[in-house]
N, C-alpha and C positions, 0 to 999 in steps of 0.2 A: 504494500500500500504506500503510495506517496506521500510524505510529508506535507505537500501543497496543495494535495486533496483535502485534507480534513483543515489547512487554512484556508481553504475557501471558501468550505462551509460553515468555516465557524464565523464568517465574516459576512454571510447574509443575515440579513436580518429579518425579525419575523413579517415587513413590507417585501420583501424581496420572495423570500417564501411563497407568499399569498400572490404576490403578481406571475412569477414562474408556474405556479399552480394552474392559472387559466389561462396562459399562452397556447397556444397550439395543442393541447392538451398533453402537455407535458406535467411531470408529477412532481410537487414541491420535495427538496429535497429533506430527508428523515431530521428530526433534531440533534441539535451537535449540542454536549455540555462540555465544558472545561473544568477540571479538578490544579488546584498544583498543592505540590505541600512539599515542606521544609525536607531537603536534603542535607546530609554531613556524614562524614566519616574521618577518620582519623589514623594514618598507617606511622607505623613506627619501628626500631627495632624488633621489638614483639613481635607485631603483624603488618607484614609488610606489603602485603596485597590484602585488596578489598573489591570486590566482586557485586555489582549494580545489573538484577536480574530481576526478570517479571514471569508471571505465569504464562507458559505458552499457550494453554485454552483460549486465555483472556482475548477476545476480540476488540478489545480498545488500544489505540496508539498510545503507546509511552514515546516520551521524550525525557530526557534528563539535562539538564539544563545549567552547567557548573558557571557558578559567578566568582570564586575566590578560593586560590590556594594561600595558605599561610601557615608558616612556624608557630608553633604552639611554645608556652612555657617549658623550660628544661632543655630546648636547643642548643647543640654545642654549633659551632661558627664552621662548618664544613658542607660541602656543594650536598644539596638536597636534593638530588634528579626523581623527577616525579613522570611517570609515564602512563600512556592507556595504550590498553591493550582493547581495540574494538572489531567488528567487521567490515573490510571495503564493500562495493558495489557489485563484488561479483564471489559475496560473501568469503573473503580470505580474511585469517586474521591478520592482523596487521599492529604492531607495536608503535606509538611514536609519542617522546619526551617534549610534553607541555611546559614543563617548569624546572628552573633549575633556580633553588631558592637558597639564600644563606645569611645570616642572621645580620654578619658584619652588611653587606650591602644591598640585598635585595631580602626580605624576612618576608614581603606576601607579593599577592599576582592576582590583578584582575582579571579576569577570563571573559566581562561583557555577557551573561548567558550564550558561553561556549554550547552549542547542542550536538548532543549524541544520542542515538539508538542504541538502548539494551538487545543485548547484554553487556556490560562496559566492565572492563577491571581495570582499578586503581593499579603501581605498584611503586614500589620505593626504590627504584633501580639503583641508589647509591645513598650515602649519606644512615643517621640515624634518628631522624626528624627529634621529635612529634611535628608533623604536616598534617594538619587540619584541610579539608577538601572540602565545601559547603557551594550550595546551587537550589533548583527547586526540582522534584518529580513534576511531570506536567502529566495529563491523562485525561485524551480526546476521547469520549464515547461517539456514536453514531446511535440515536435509538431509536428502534422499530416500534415507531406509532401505524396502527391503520387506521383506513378513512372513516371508520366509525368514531375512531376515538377523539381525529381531527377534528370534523364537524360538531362532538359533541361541547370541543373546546374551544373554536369558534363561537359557538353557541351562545357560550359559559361567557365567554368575555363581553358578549353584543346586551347579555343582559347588565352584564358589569355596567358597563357603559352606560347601560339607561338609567340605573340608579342612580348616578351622581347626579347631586344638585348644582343647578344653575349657579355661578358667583354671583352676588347682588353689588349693585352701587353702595359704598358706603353713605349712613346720613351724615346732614350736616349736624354740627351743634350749636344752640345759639350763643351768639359771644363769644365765637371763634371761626376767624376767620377761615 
């Protein structure tokens, strides 16, 4: 599945939906939700890989989304090579060092929401950090509404819409301008 697929669906809106709906009889595209939530991990002497995997059942795109590597407390002043280990385009894996961190002149690294596709692994190819790694999970659903359930939520909204009350003019007061 494409990356650009699910942002382009995540980038209609529910006017865009509703007009694609009656085009040519073409069929509005399923609902998109967005999920993210807080990423970290932390490789060190101890553990020097760390491993960013999702269920494979799962029919929602992950992305992971790394915004900052940084030296944690207890850093000794020595090159911190930081690598990912992910898959290219014609599924190989493939190794290659993001960060080379070190206390005396470079101690963190913005990464900008660097994004990758899980499965992704951390590893500490040199040095004895603590390298703190932090980003977001991201997690595109596509959900299967049918047109019962559309229409009935259509519906649901048109009466929404009737219930609200008119705004009114405010009064005046007297002896105020």
């Amino acid at each position: 599945r494409p990356r650009s697929m699910a942002a382009a669906l995540a980038s209609w809106g529910p006017e865009s939906r509703s007009r694609a709906g009656g085009v040519g009889g073409l069929r509005a595209p399923a609902p998109v939700t967005m999920d993210s939530f807080f990423f970290g991990c932390e490789l060190s002497g101890h553990t020097r890989s760390f491993t960013f995997k999702v269920e494979e059942e799962d029919d929602a795109e992950h992305v992971l989304a790394l915004t900052m590597l940084c030296l944690t407390e207890g850093a000794k002043d020595e090159c911190n090579v930081v690598e990912v280990v992910a898959r290219s385009h014609d599924h190989q894996e493939i190794a290659v060092p993001v960060a080379n961190l070190r206390l005396s002149c470079q101690p963190m690294l913005s990464l900008d929401d660097f994004q990758l596709q899980p499965p992704v692994t951390f590893r500490l190819k040199s040095g004895s950090g603590p390298v703190r790694i932090t980003g977001r999970h991201q997690i595109v659903t596509v959900s299967s509404v049918s047109e019962d359930e559309e229409s009935e939520e259509e519906g649901s909204e048109e009466n929404e819409e009737a219930e609200l009350c008119p705004i009114l003019p405010a009064k005046k007061q007297r002896g105020r301008p």
